[in-house]
N, C-alpha and C positions, 0 to 999 in steps of 0.2 A: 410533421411527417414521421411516420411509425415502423419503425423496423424490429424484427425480430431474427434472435437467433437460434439455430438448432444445432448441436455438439452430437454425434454421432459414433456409437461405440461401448459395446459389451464391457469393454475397459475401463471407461471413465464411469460407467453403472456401476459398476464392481470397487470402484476404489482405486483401481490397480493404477490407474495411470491418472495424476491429479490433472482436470480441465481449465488449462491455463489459456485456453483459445478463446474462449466464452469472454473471459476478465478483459484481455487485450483488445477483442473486437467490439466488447460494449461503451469501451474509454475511445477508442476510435470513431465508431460511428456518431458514438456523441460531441465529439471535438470538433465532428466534419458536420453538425447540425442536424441528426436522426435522434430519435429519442428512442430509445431501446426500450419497448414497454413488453416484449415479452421476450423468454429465453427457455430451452428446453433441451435435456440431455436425451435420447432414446437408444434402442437398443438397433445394431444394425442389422433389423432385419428388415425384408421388402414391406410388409406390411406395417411394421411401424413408420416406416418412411414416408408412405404414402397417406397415413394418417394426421402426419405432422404437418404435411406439403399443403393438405388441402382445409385443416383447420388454418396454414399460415395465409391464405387465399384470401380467406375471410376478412382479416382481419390489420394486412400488416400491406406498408407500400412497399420495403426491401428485407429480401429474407436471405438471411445469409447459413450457409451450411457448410460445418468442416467436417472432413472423415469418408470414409467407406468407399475411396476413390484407389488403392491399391489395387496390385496384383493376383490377391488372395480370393479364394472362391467366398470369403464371408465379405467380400468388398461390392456391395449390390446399389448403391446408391444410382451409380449411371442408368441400370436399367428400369429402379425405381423412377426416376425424372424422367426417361424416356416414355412409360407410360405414363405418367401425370400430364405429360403433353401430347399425350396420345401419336407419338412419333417413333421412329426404332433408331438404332445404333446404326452407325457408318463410319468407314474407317477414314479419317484424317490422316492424307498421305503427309503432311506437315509437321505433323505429331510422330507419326512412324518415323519419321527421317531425322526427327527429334531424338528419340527415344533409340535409334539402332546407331546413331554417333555419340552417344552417351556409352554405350555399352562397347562400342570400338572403341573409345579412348580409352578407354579400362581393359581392354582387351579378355572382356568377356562374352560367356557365350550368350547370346538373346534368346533366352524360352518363348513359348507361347504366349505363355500367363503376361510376360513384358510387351508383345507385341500387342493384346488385349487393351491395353491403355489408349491405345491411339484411336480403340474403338468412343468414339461421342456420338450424343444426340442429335440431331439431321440439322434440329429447329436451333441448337445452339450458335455461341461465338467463344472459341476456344480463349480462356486465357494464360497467358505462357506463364509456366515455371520452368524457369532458367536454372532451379534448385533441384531438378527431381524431375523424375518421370511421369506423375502423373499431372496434364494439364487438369487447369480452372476452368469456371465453366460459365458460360453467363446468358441470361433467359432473360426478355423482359414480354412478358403479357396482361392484356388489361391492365395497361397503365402499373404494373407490378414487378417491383427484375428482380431474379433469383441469383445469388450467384453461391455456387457450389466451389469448394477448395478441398485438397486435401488436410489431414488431420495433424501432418507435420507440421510444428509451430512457424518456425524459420522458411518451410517453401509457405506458408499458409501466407505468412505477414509478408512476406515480399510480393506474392502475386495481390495479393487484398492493396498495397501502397503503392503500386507499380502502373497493373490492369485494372482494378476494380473502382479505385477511386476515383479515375479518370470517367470510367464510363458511367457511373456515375453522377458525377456532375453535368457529363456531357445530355443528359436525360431529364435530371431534375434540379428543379430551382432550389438552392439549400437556404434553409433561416441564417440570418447572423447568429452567431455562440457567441458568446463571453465569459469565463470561467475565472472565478476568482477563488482564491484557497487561505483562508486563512487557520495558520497552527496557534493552539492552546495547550496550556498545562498547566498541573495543579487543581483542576478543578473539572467535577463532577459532571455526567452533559447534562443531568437535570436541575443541576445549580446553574449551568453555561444557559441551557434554555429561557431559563425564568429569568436569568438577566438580562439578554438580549431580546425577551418576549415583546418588550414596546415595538421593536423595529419589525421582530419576525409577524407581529400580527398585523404591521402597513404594509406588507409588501404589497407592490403591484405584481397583477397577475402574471406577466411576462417574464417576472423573476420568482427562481426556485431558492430554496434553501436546502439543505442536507446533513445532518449531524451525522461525523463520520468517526465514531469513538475506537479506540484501540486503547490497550495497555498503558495508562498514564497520561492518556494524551486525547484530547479530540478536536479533530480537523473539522472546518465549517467549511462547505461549498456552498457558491454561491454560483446560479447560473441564469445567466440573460439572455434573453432569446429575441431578438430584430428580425427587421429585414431592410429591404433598401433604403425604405421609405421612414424607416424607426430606427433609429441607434441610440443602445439601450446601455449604451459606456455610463454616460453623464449619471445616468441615476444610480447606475449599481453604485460608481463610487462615492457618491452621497452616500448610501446604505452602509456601507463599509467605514465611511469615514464616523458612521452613528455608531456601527456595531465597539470602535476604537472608542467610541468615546462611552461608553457603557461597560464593558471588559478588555479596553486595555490594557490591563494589568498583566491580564492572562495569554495574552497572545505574546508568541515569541519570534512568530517569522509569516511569511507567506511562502506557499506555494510548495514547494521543494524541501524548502528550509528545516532541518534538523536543530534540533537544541543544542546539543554538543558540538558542531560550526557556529551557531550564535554564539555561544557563550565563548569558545575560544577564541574567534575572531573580536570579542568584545577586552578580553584578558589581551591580545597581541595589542590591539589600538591603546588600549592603557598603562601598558608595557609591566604586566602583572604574572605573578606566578604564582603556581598554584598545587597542591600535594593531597593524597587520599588516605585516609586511615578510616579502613574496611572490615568491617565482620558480617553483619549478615549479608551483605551484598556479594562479598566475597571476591572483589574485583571487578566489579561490573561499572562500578562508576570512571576507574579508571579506562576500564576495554573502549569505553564511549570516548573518552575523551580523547585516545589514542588512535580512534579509529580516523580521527582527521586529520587530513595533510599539513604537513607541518606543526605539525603539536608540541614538539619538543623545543620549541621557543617558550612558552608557558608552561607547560605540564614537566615536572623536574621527577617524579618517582610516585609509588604508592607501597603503604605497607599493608599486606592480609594477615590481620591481627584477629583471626578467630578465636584461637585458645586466650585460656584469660593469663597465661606466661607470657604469652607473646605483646600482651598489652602493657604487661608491668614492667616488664624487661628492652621492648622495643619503642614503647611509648611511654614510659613512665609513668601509668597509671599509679595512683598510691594504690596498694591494696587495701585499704582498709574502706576506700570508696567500694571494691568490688564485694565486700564481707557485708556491707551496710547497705549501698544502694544497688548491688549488682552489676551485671553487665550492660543487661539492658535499662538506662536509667540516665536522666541529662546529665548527674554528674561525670559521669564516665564518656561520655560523648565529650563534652565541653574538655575534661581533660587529654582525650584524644586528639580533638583538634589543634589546640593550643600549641601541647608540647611534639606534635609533627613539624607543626608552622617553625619552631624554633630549630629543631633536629632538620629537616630541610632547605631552613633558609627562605618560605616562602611568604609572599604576600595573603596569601589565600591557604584555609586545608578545611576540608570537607572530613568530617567521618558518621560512621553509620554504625549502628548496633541494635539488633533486634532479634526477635523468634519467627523465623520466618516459617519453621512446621514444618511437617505436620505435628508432630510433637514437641514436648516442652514448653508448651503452655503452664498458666495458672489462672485463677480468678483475678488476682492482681493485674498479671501479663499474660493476658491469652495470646495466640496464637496469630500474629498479624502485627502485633507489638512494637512500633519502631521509632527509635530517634534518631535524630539527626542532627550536627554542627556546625556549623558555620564559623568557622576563626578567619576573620578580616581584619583589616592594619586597624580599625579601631575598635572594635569587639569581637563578641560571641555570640552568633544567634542559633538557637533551639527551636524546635518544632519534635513535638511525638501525633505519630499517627497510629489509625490501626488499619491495615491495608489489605486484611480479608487472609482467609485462612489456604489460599492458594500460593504453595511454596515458587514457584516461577515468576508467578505476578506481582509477588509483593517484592522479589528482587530487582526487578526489571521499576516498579513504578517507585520505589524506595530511589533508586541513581536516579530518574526523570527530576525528581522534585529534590534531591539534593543540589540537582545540577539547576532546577530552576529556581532554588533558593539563593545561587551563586547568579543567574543572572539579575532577578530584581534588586539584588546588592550592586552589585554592577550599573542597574540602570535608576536606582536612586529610588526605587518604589517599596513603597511597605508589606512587609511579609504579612502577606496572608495564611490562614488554615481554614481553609474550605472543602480538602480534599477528601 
């Protein structure tokens, strides 16, 4: 079953206002068993509307539309859908009575333009925002339901979970979904693809797969699709339990799961502690780890050891390491780690040093350049990477894989470099 969305709004064309309705209703209708195969922003005017309405005829079973439902004379969408249905506007004394005790409790005065709202489509069924004055709206013809909301996020998603879903269901037969999420890191999605390609090229047709790559990391979805007569659980988790046994290595959670919860929930269970000595990162590996609750059970401090004083004097870099190998260089990582671990008393110290750029590159160390250390109760493990010449990215994926080098220590597995 095909659903399609339309976003509505000179605004979200322009930039001005980022389309977060679109994002929220295409994870929704998909959860609730629609496959979102088409999505489209336009500009609110009548004719674009009705352009949209009747390519969405074509082609889709539930078309869902937010926007152009206010008070404002650029708000035309009602009149648009009135003729798409070839029907006129009529006033909802339910809506009026809605919309003029909204405006008493506030003890404001009710204009025109407010009483306007209460104007709908003949052929509709109103759906209530308890949020706002402008009602939802809900069509179903030729086997097809429309449902119109306003472009407020907060009235949109309440009347969409409230009104919409319901009637909805009440209308059509939904597939079983099954959604599974497995997190990775450390490693590339076209090194993650070619690894898990035996499984990804048996799938059965009823299951999808999805490589969802971000900044150091890529999420795999998996999606199974039933019905009453097919429950498609048993096999996804065959699938999964293959895709584990091919890149488990890589995978540090499912579903939700953040690295920085893994890894400190794994430091709490082991009753371990752990300290940062930072330069190109700049604090970034600690702001993760600190972003979870309760952290300061494991996590004891970090030092931002940019300048190379602050390394000889705060961590006792020898300088003659910094003259010979420089900053960026394993000897100087390795001596980072080490002597934090002793100066903070921990089981664990992570430190980082690199050129994250734009400038201060070389041939030797261009631009992306980065080490990393590892000091654990019985060694020091290194890794250099080069993480691309994008200064934001290579901060951000520089703490992932530091943090993910702490958890494959943690969980007994061998350091890879694949990234």
């Amino acid at each position: 079953m095909n659903a399609e969305i339309i976003t509505i709004g000179d605004e979200l064309l322009l930039g001005q206002v980022i389309d977060t309705n679109a994002a929220w209703l295409g994870q929704e209708l998909n959860k609730n068993g629609l496959r979102v195969h088409f999505k489209s922003t336009i500009s609110d005017t009548h004719e674009a509307i009705l352009k949209a309405l009747y390519e969405a005829q074509q082609r889709s079973d539930v078309v869902v539309l937010t926007g152009g439902l206010g008070p404002t004379k650029d708000d035309v969408t009602k009149i648009a859908l009135a003729q798409f249905f070839n029907t006129r506007l009529i006033l909802n004394q339910k809506v009026l009575d809605w919309v003029t005790s909204i405006f008493s409790k506030r003890n404001l005065p009710m204009l025109e333009s407010n009483q306007q709202q209460a104007m709908v489509p003949e052929n509709c069924e109103v759906l209530w925002n308890k949020n706002g004055t402008a009602p939802g709206m809900w069509f179903f013809e030729n086997d097809t339901a429309y449902i119109s909301m306003p472009g407020v996020p907060f009235e949109m998603k309440s009347i969409f979970e409230e009104e919409a879903i319901p009637k909805l269901k009440s209308v059509f037969t939904f597939p079983e979904i099954i959604h599974r999420t497995l997190q990775t890191c450390s490693i590339g999605e076209s090194y993650l693809a070619d690894l898990i390609s035996p499984v990804e090229e048996n799938l059965p047709s009823y299951i999808k797969l999805a490589y969802l790559p971000d900044v150091g990391s890529v999420r795999l979805r998996f999606s199974a699709y039933g019905s009453r007569n097919h429950k498609p659980e048993a096999a996804l988790n065959q699938i999964i339990k293959q895709v584990y046994e091919l890149a488990g290595q890589y995978i540090f959670g499912e579903e939700s799961d953040t690295l920085q919860k893994v890894v400190g929930k794994m430091l709490k269970e082991k009753n371990y502690t752990i300290a940062t000595a930072e330069s190109c990162t700049g604090g970034f590996v600690s702001h993760l780890l600190t972003s979870v609750a309760g952290s300061s059970v494991y996590f004891k401090g970090g030092i931002v050891a940019y300048a190379n004083e602050i390394k000889i004097n705060e961590l006792y870099v020898d300088p003659k390491i910094l003259e010979s190998a420089g900053a960026v260089s394993e000897a100087c990582v390795i001596a980072m780690a080490e002597n934090l671990c002793k100066k903070m008393k921990t089981d664990y110290g992570i430190a980082t040093s690199g050129i994250a750029g734009p400038d201060g590159g070389s041939i030797d160390k261009p631009v992306g350049t980065v080490w990393i250390a590892l000091a654990t109760p019985d060694k020091t493990i290194t890794r250099k990477y080069n993480m691309g010449d994008n200064r934001e990215r290579t901060i951000q994926r520089t703490a992932l894989v530091a943090l993910d080098m702490l958890r494959k220590n943690l969980s007994g597995l061998v350091q890879a470099n694949t990234f």
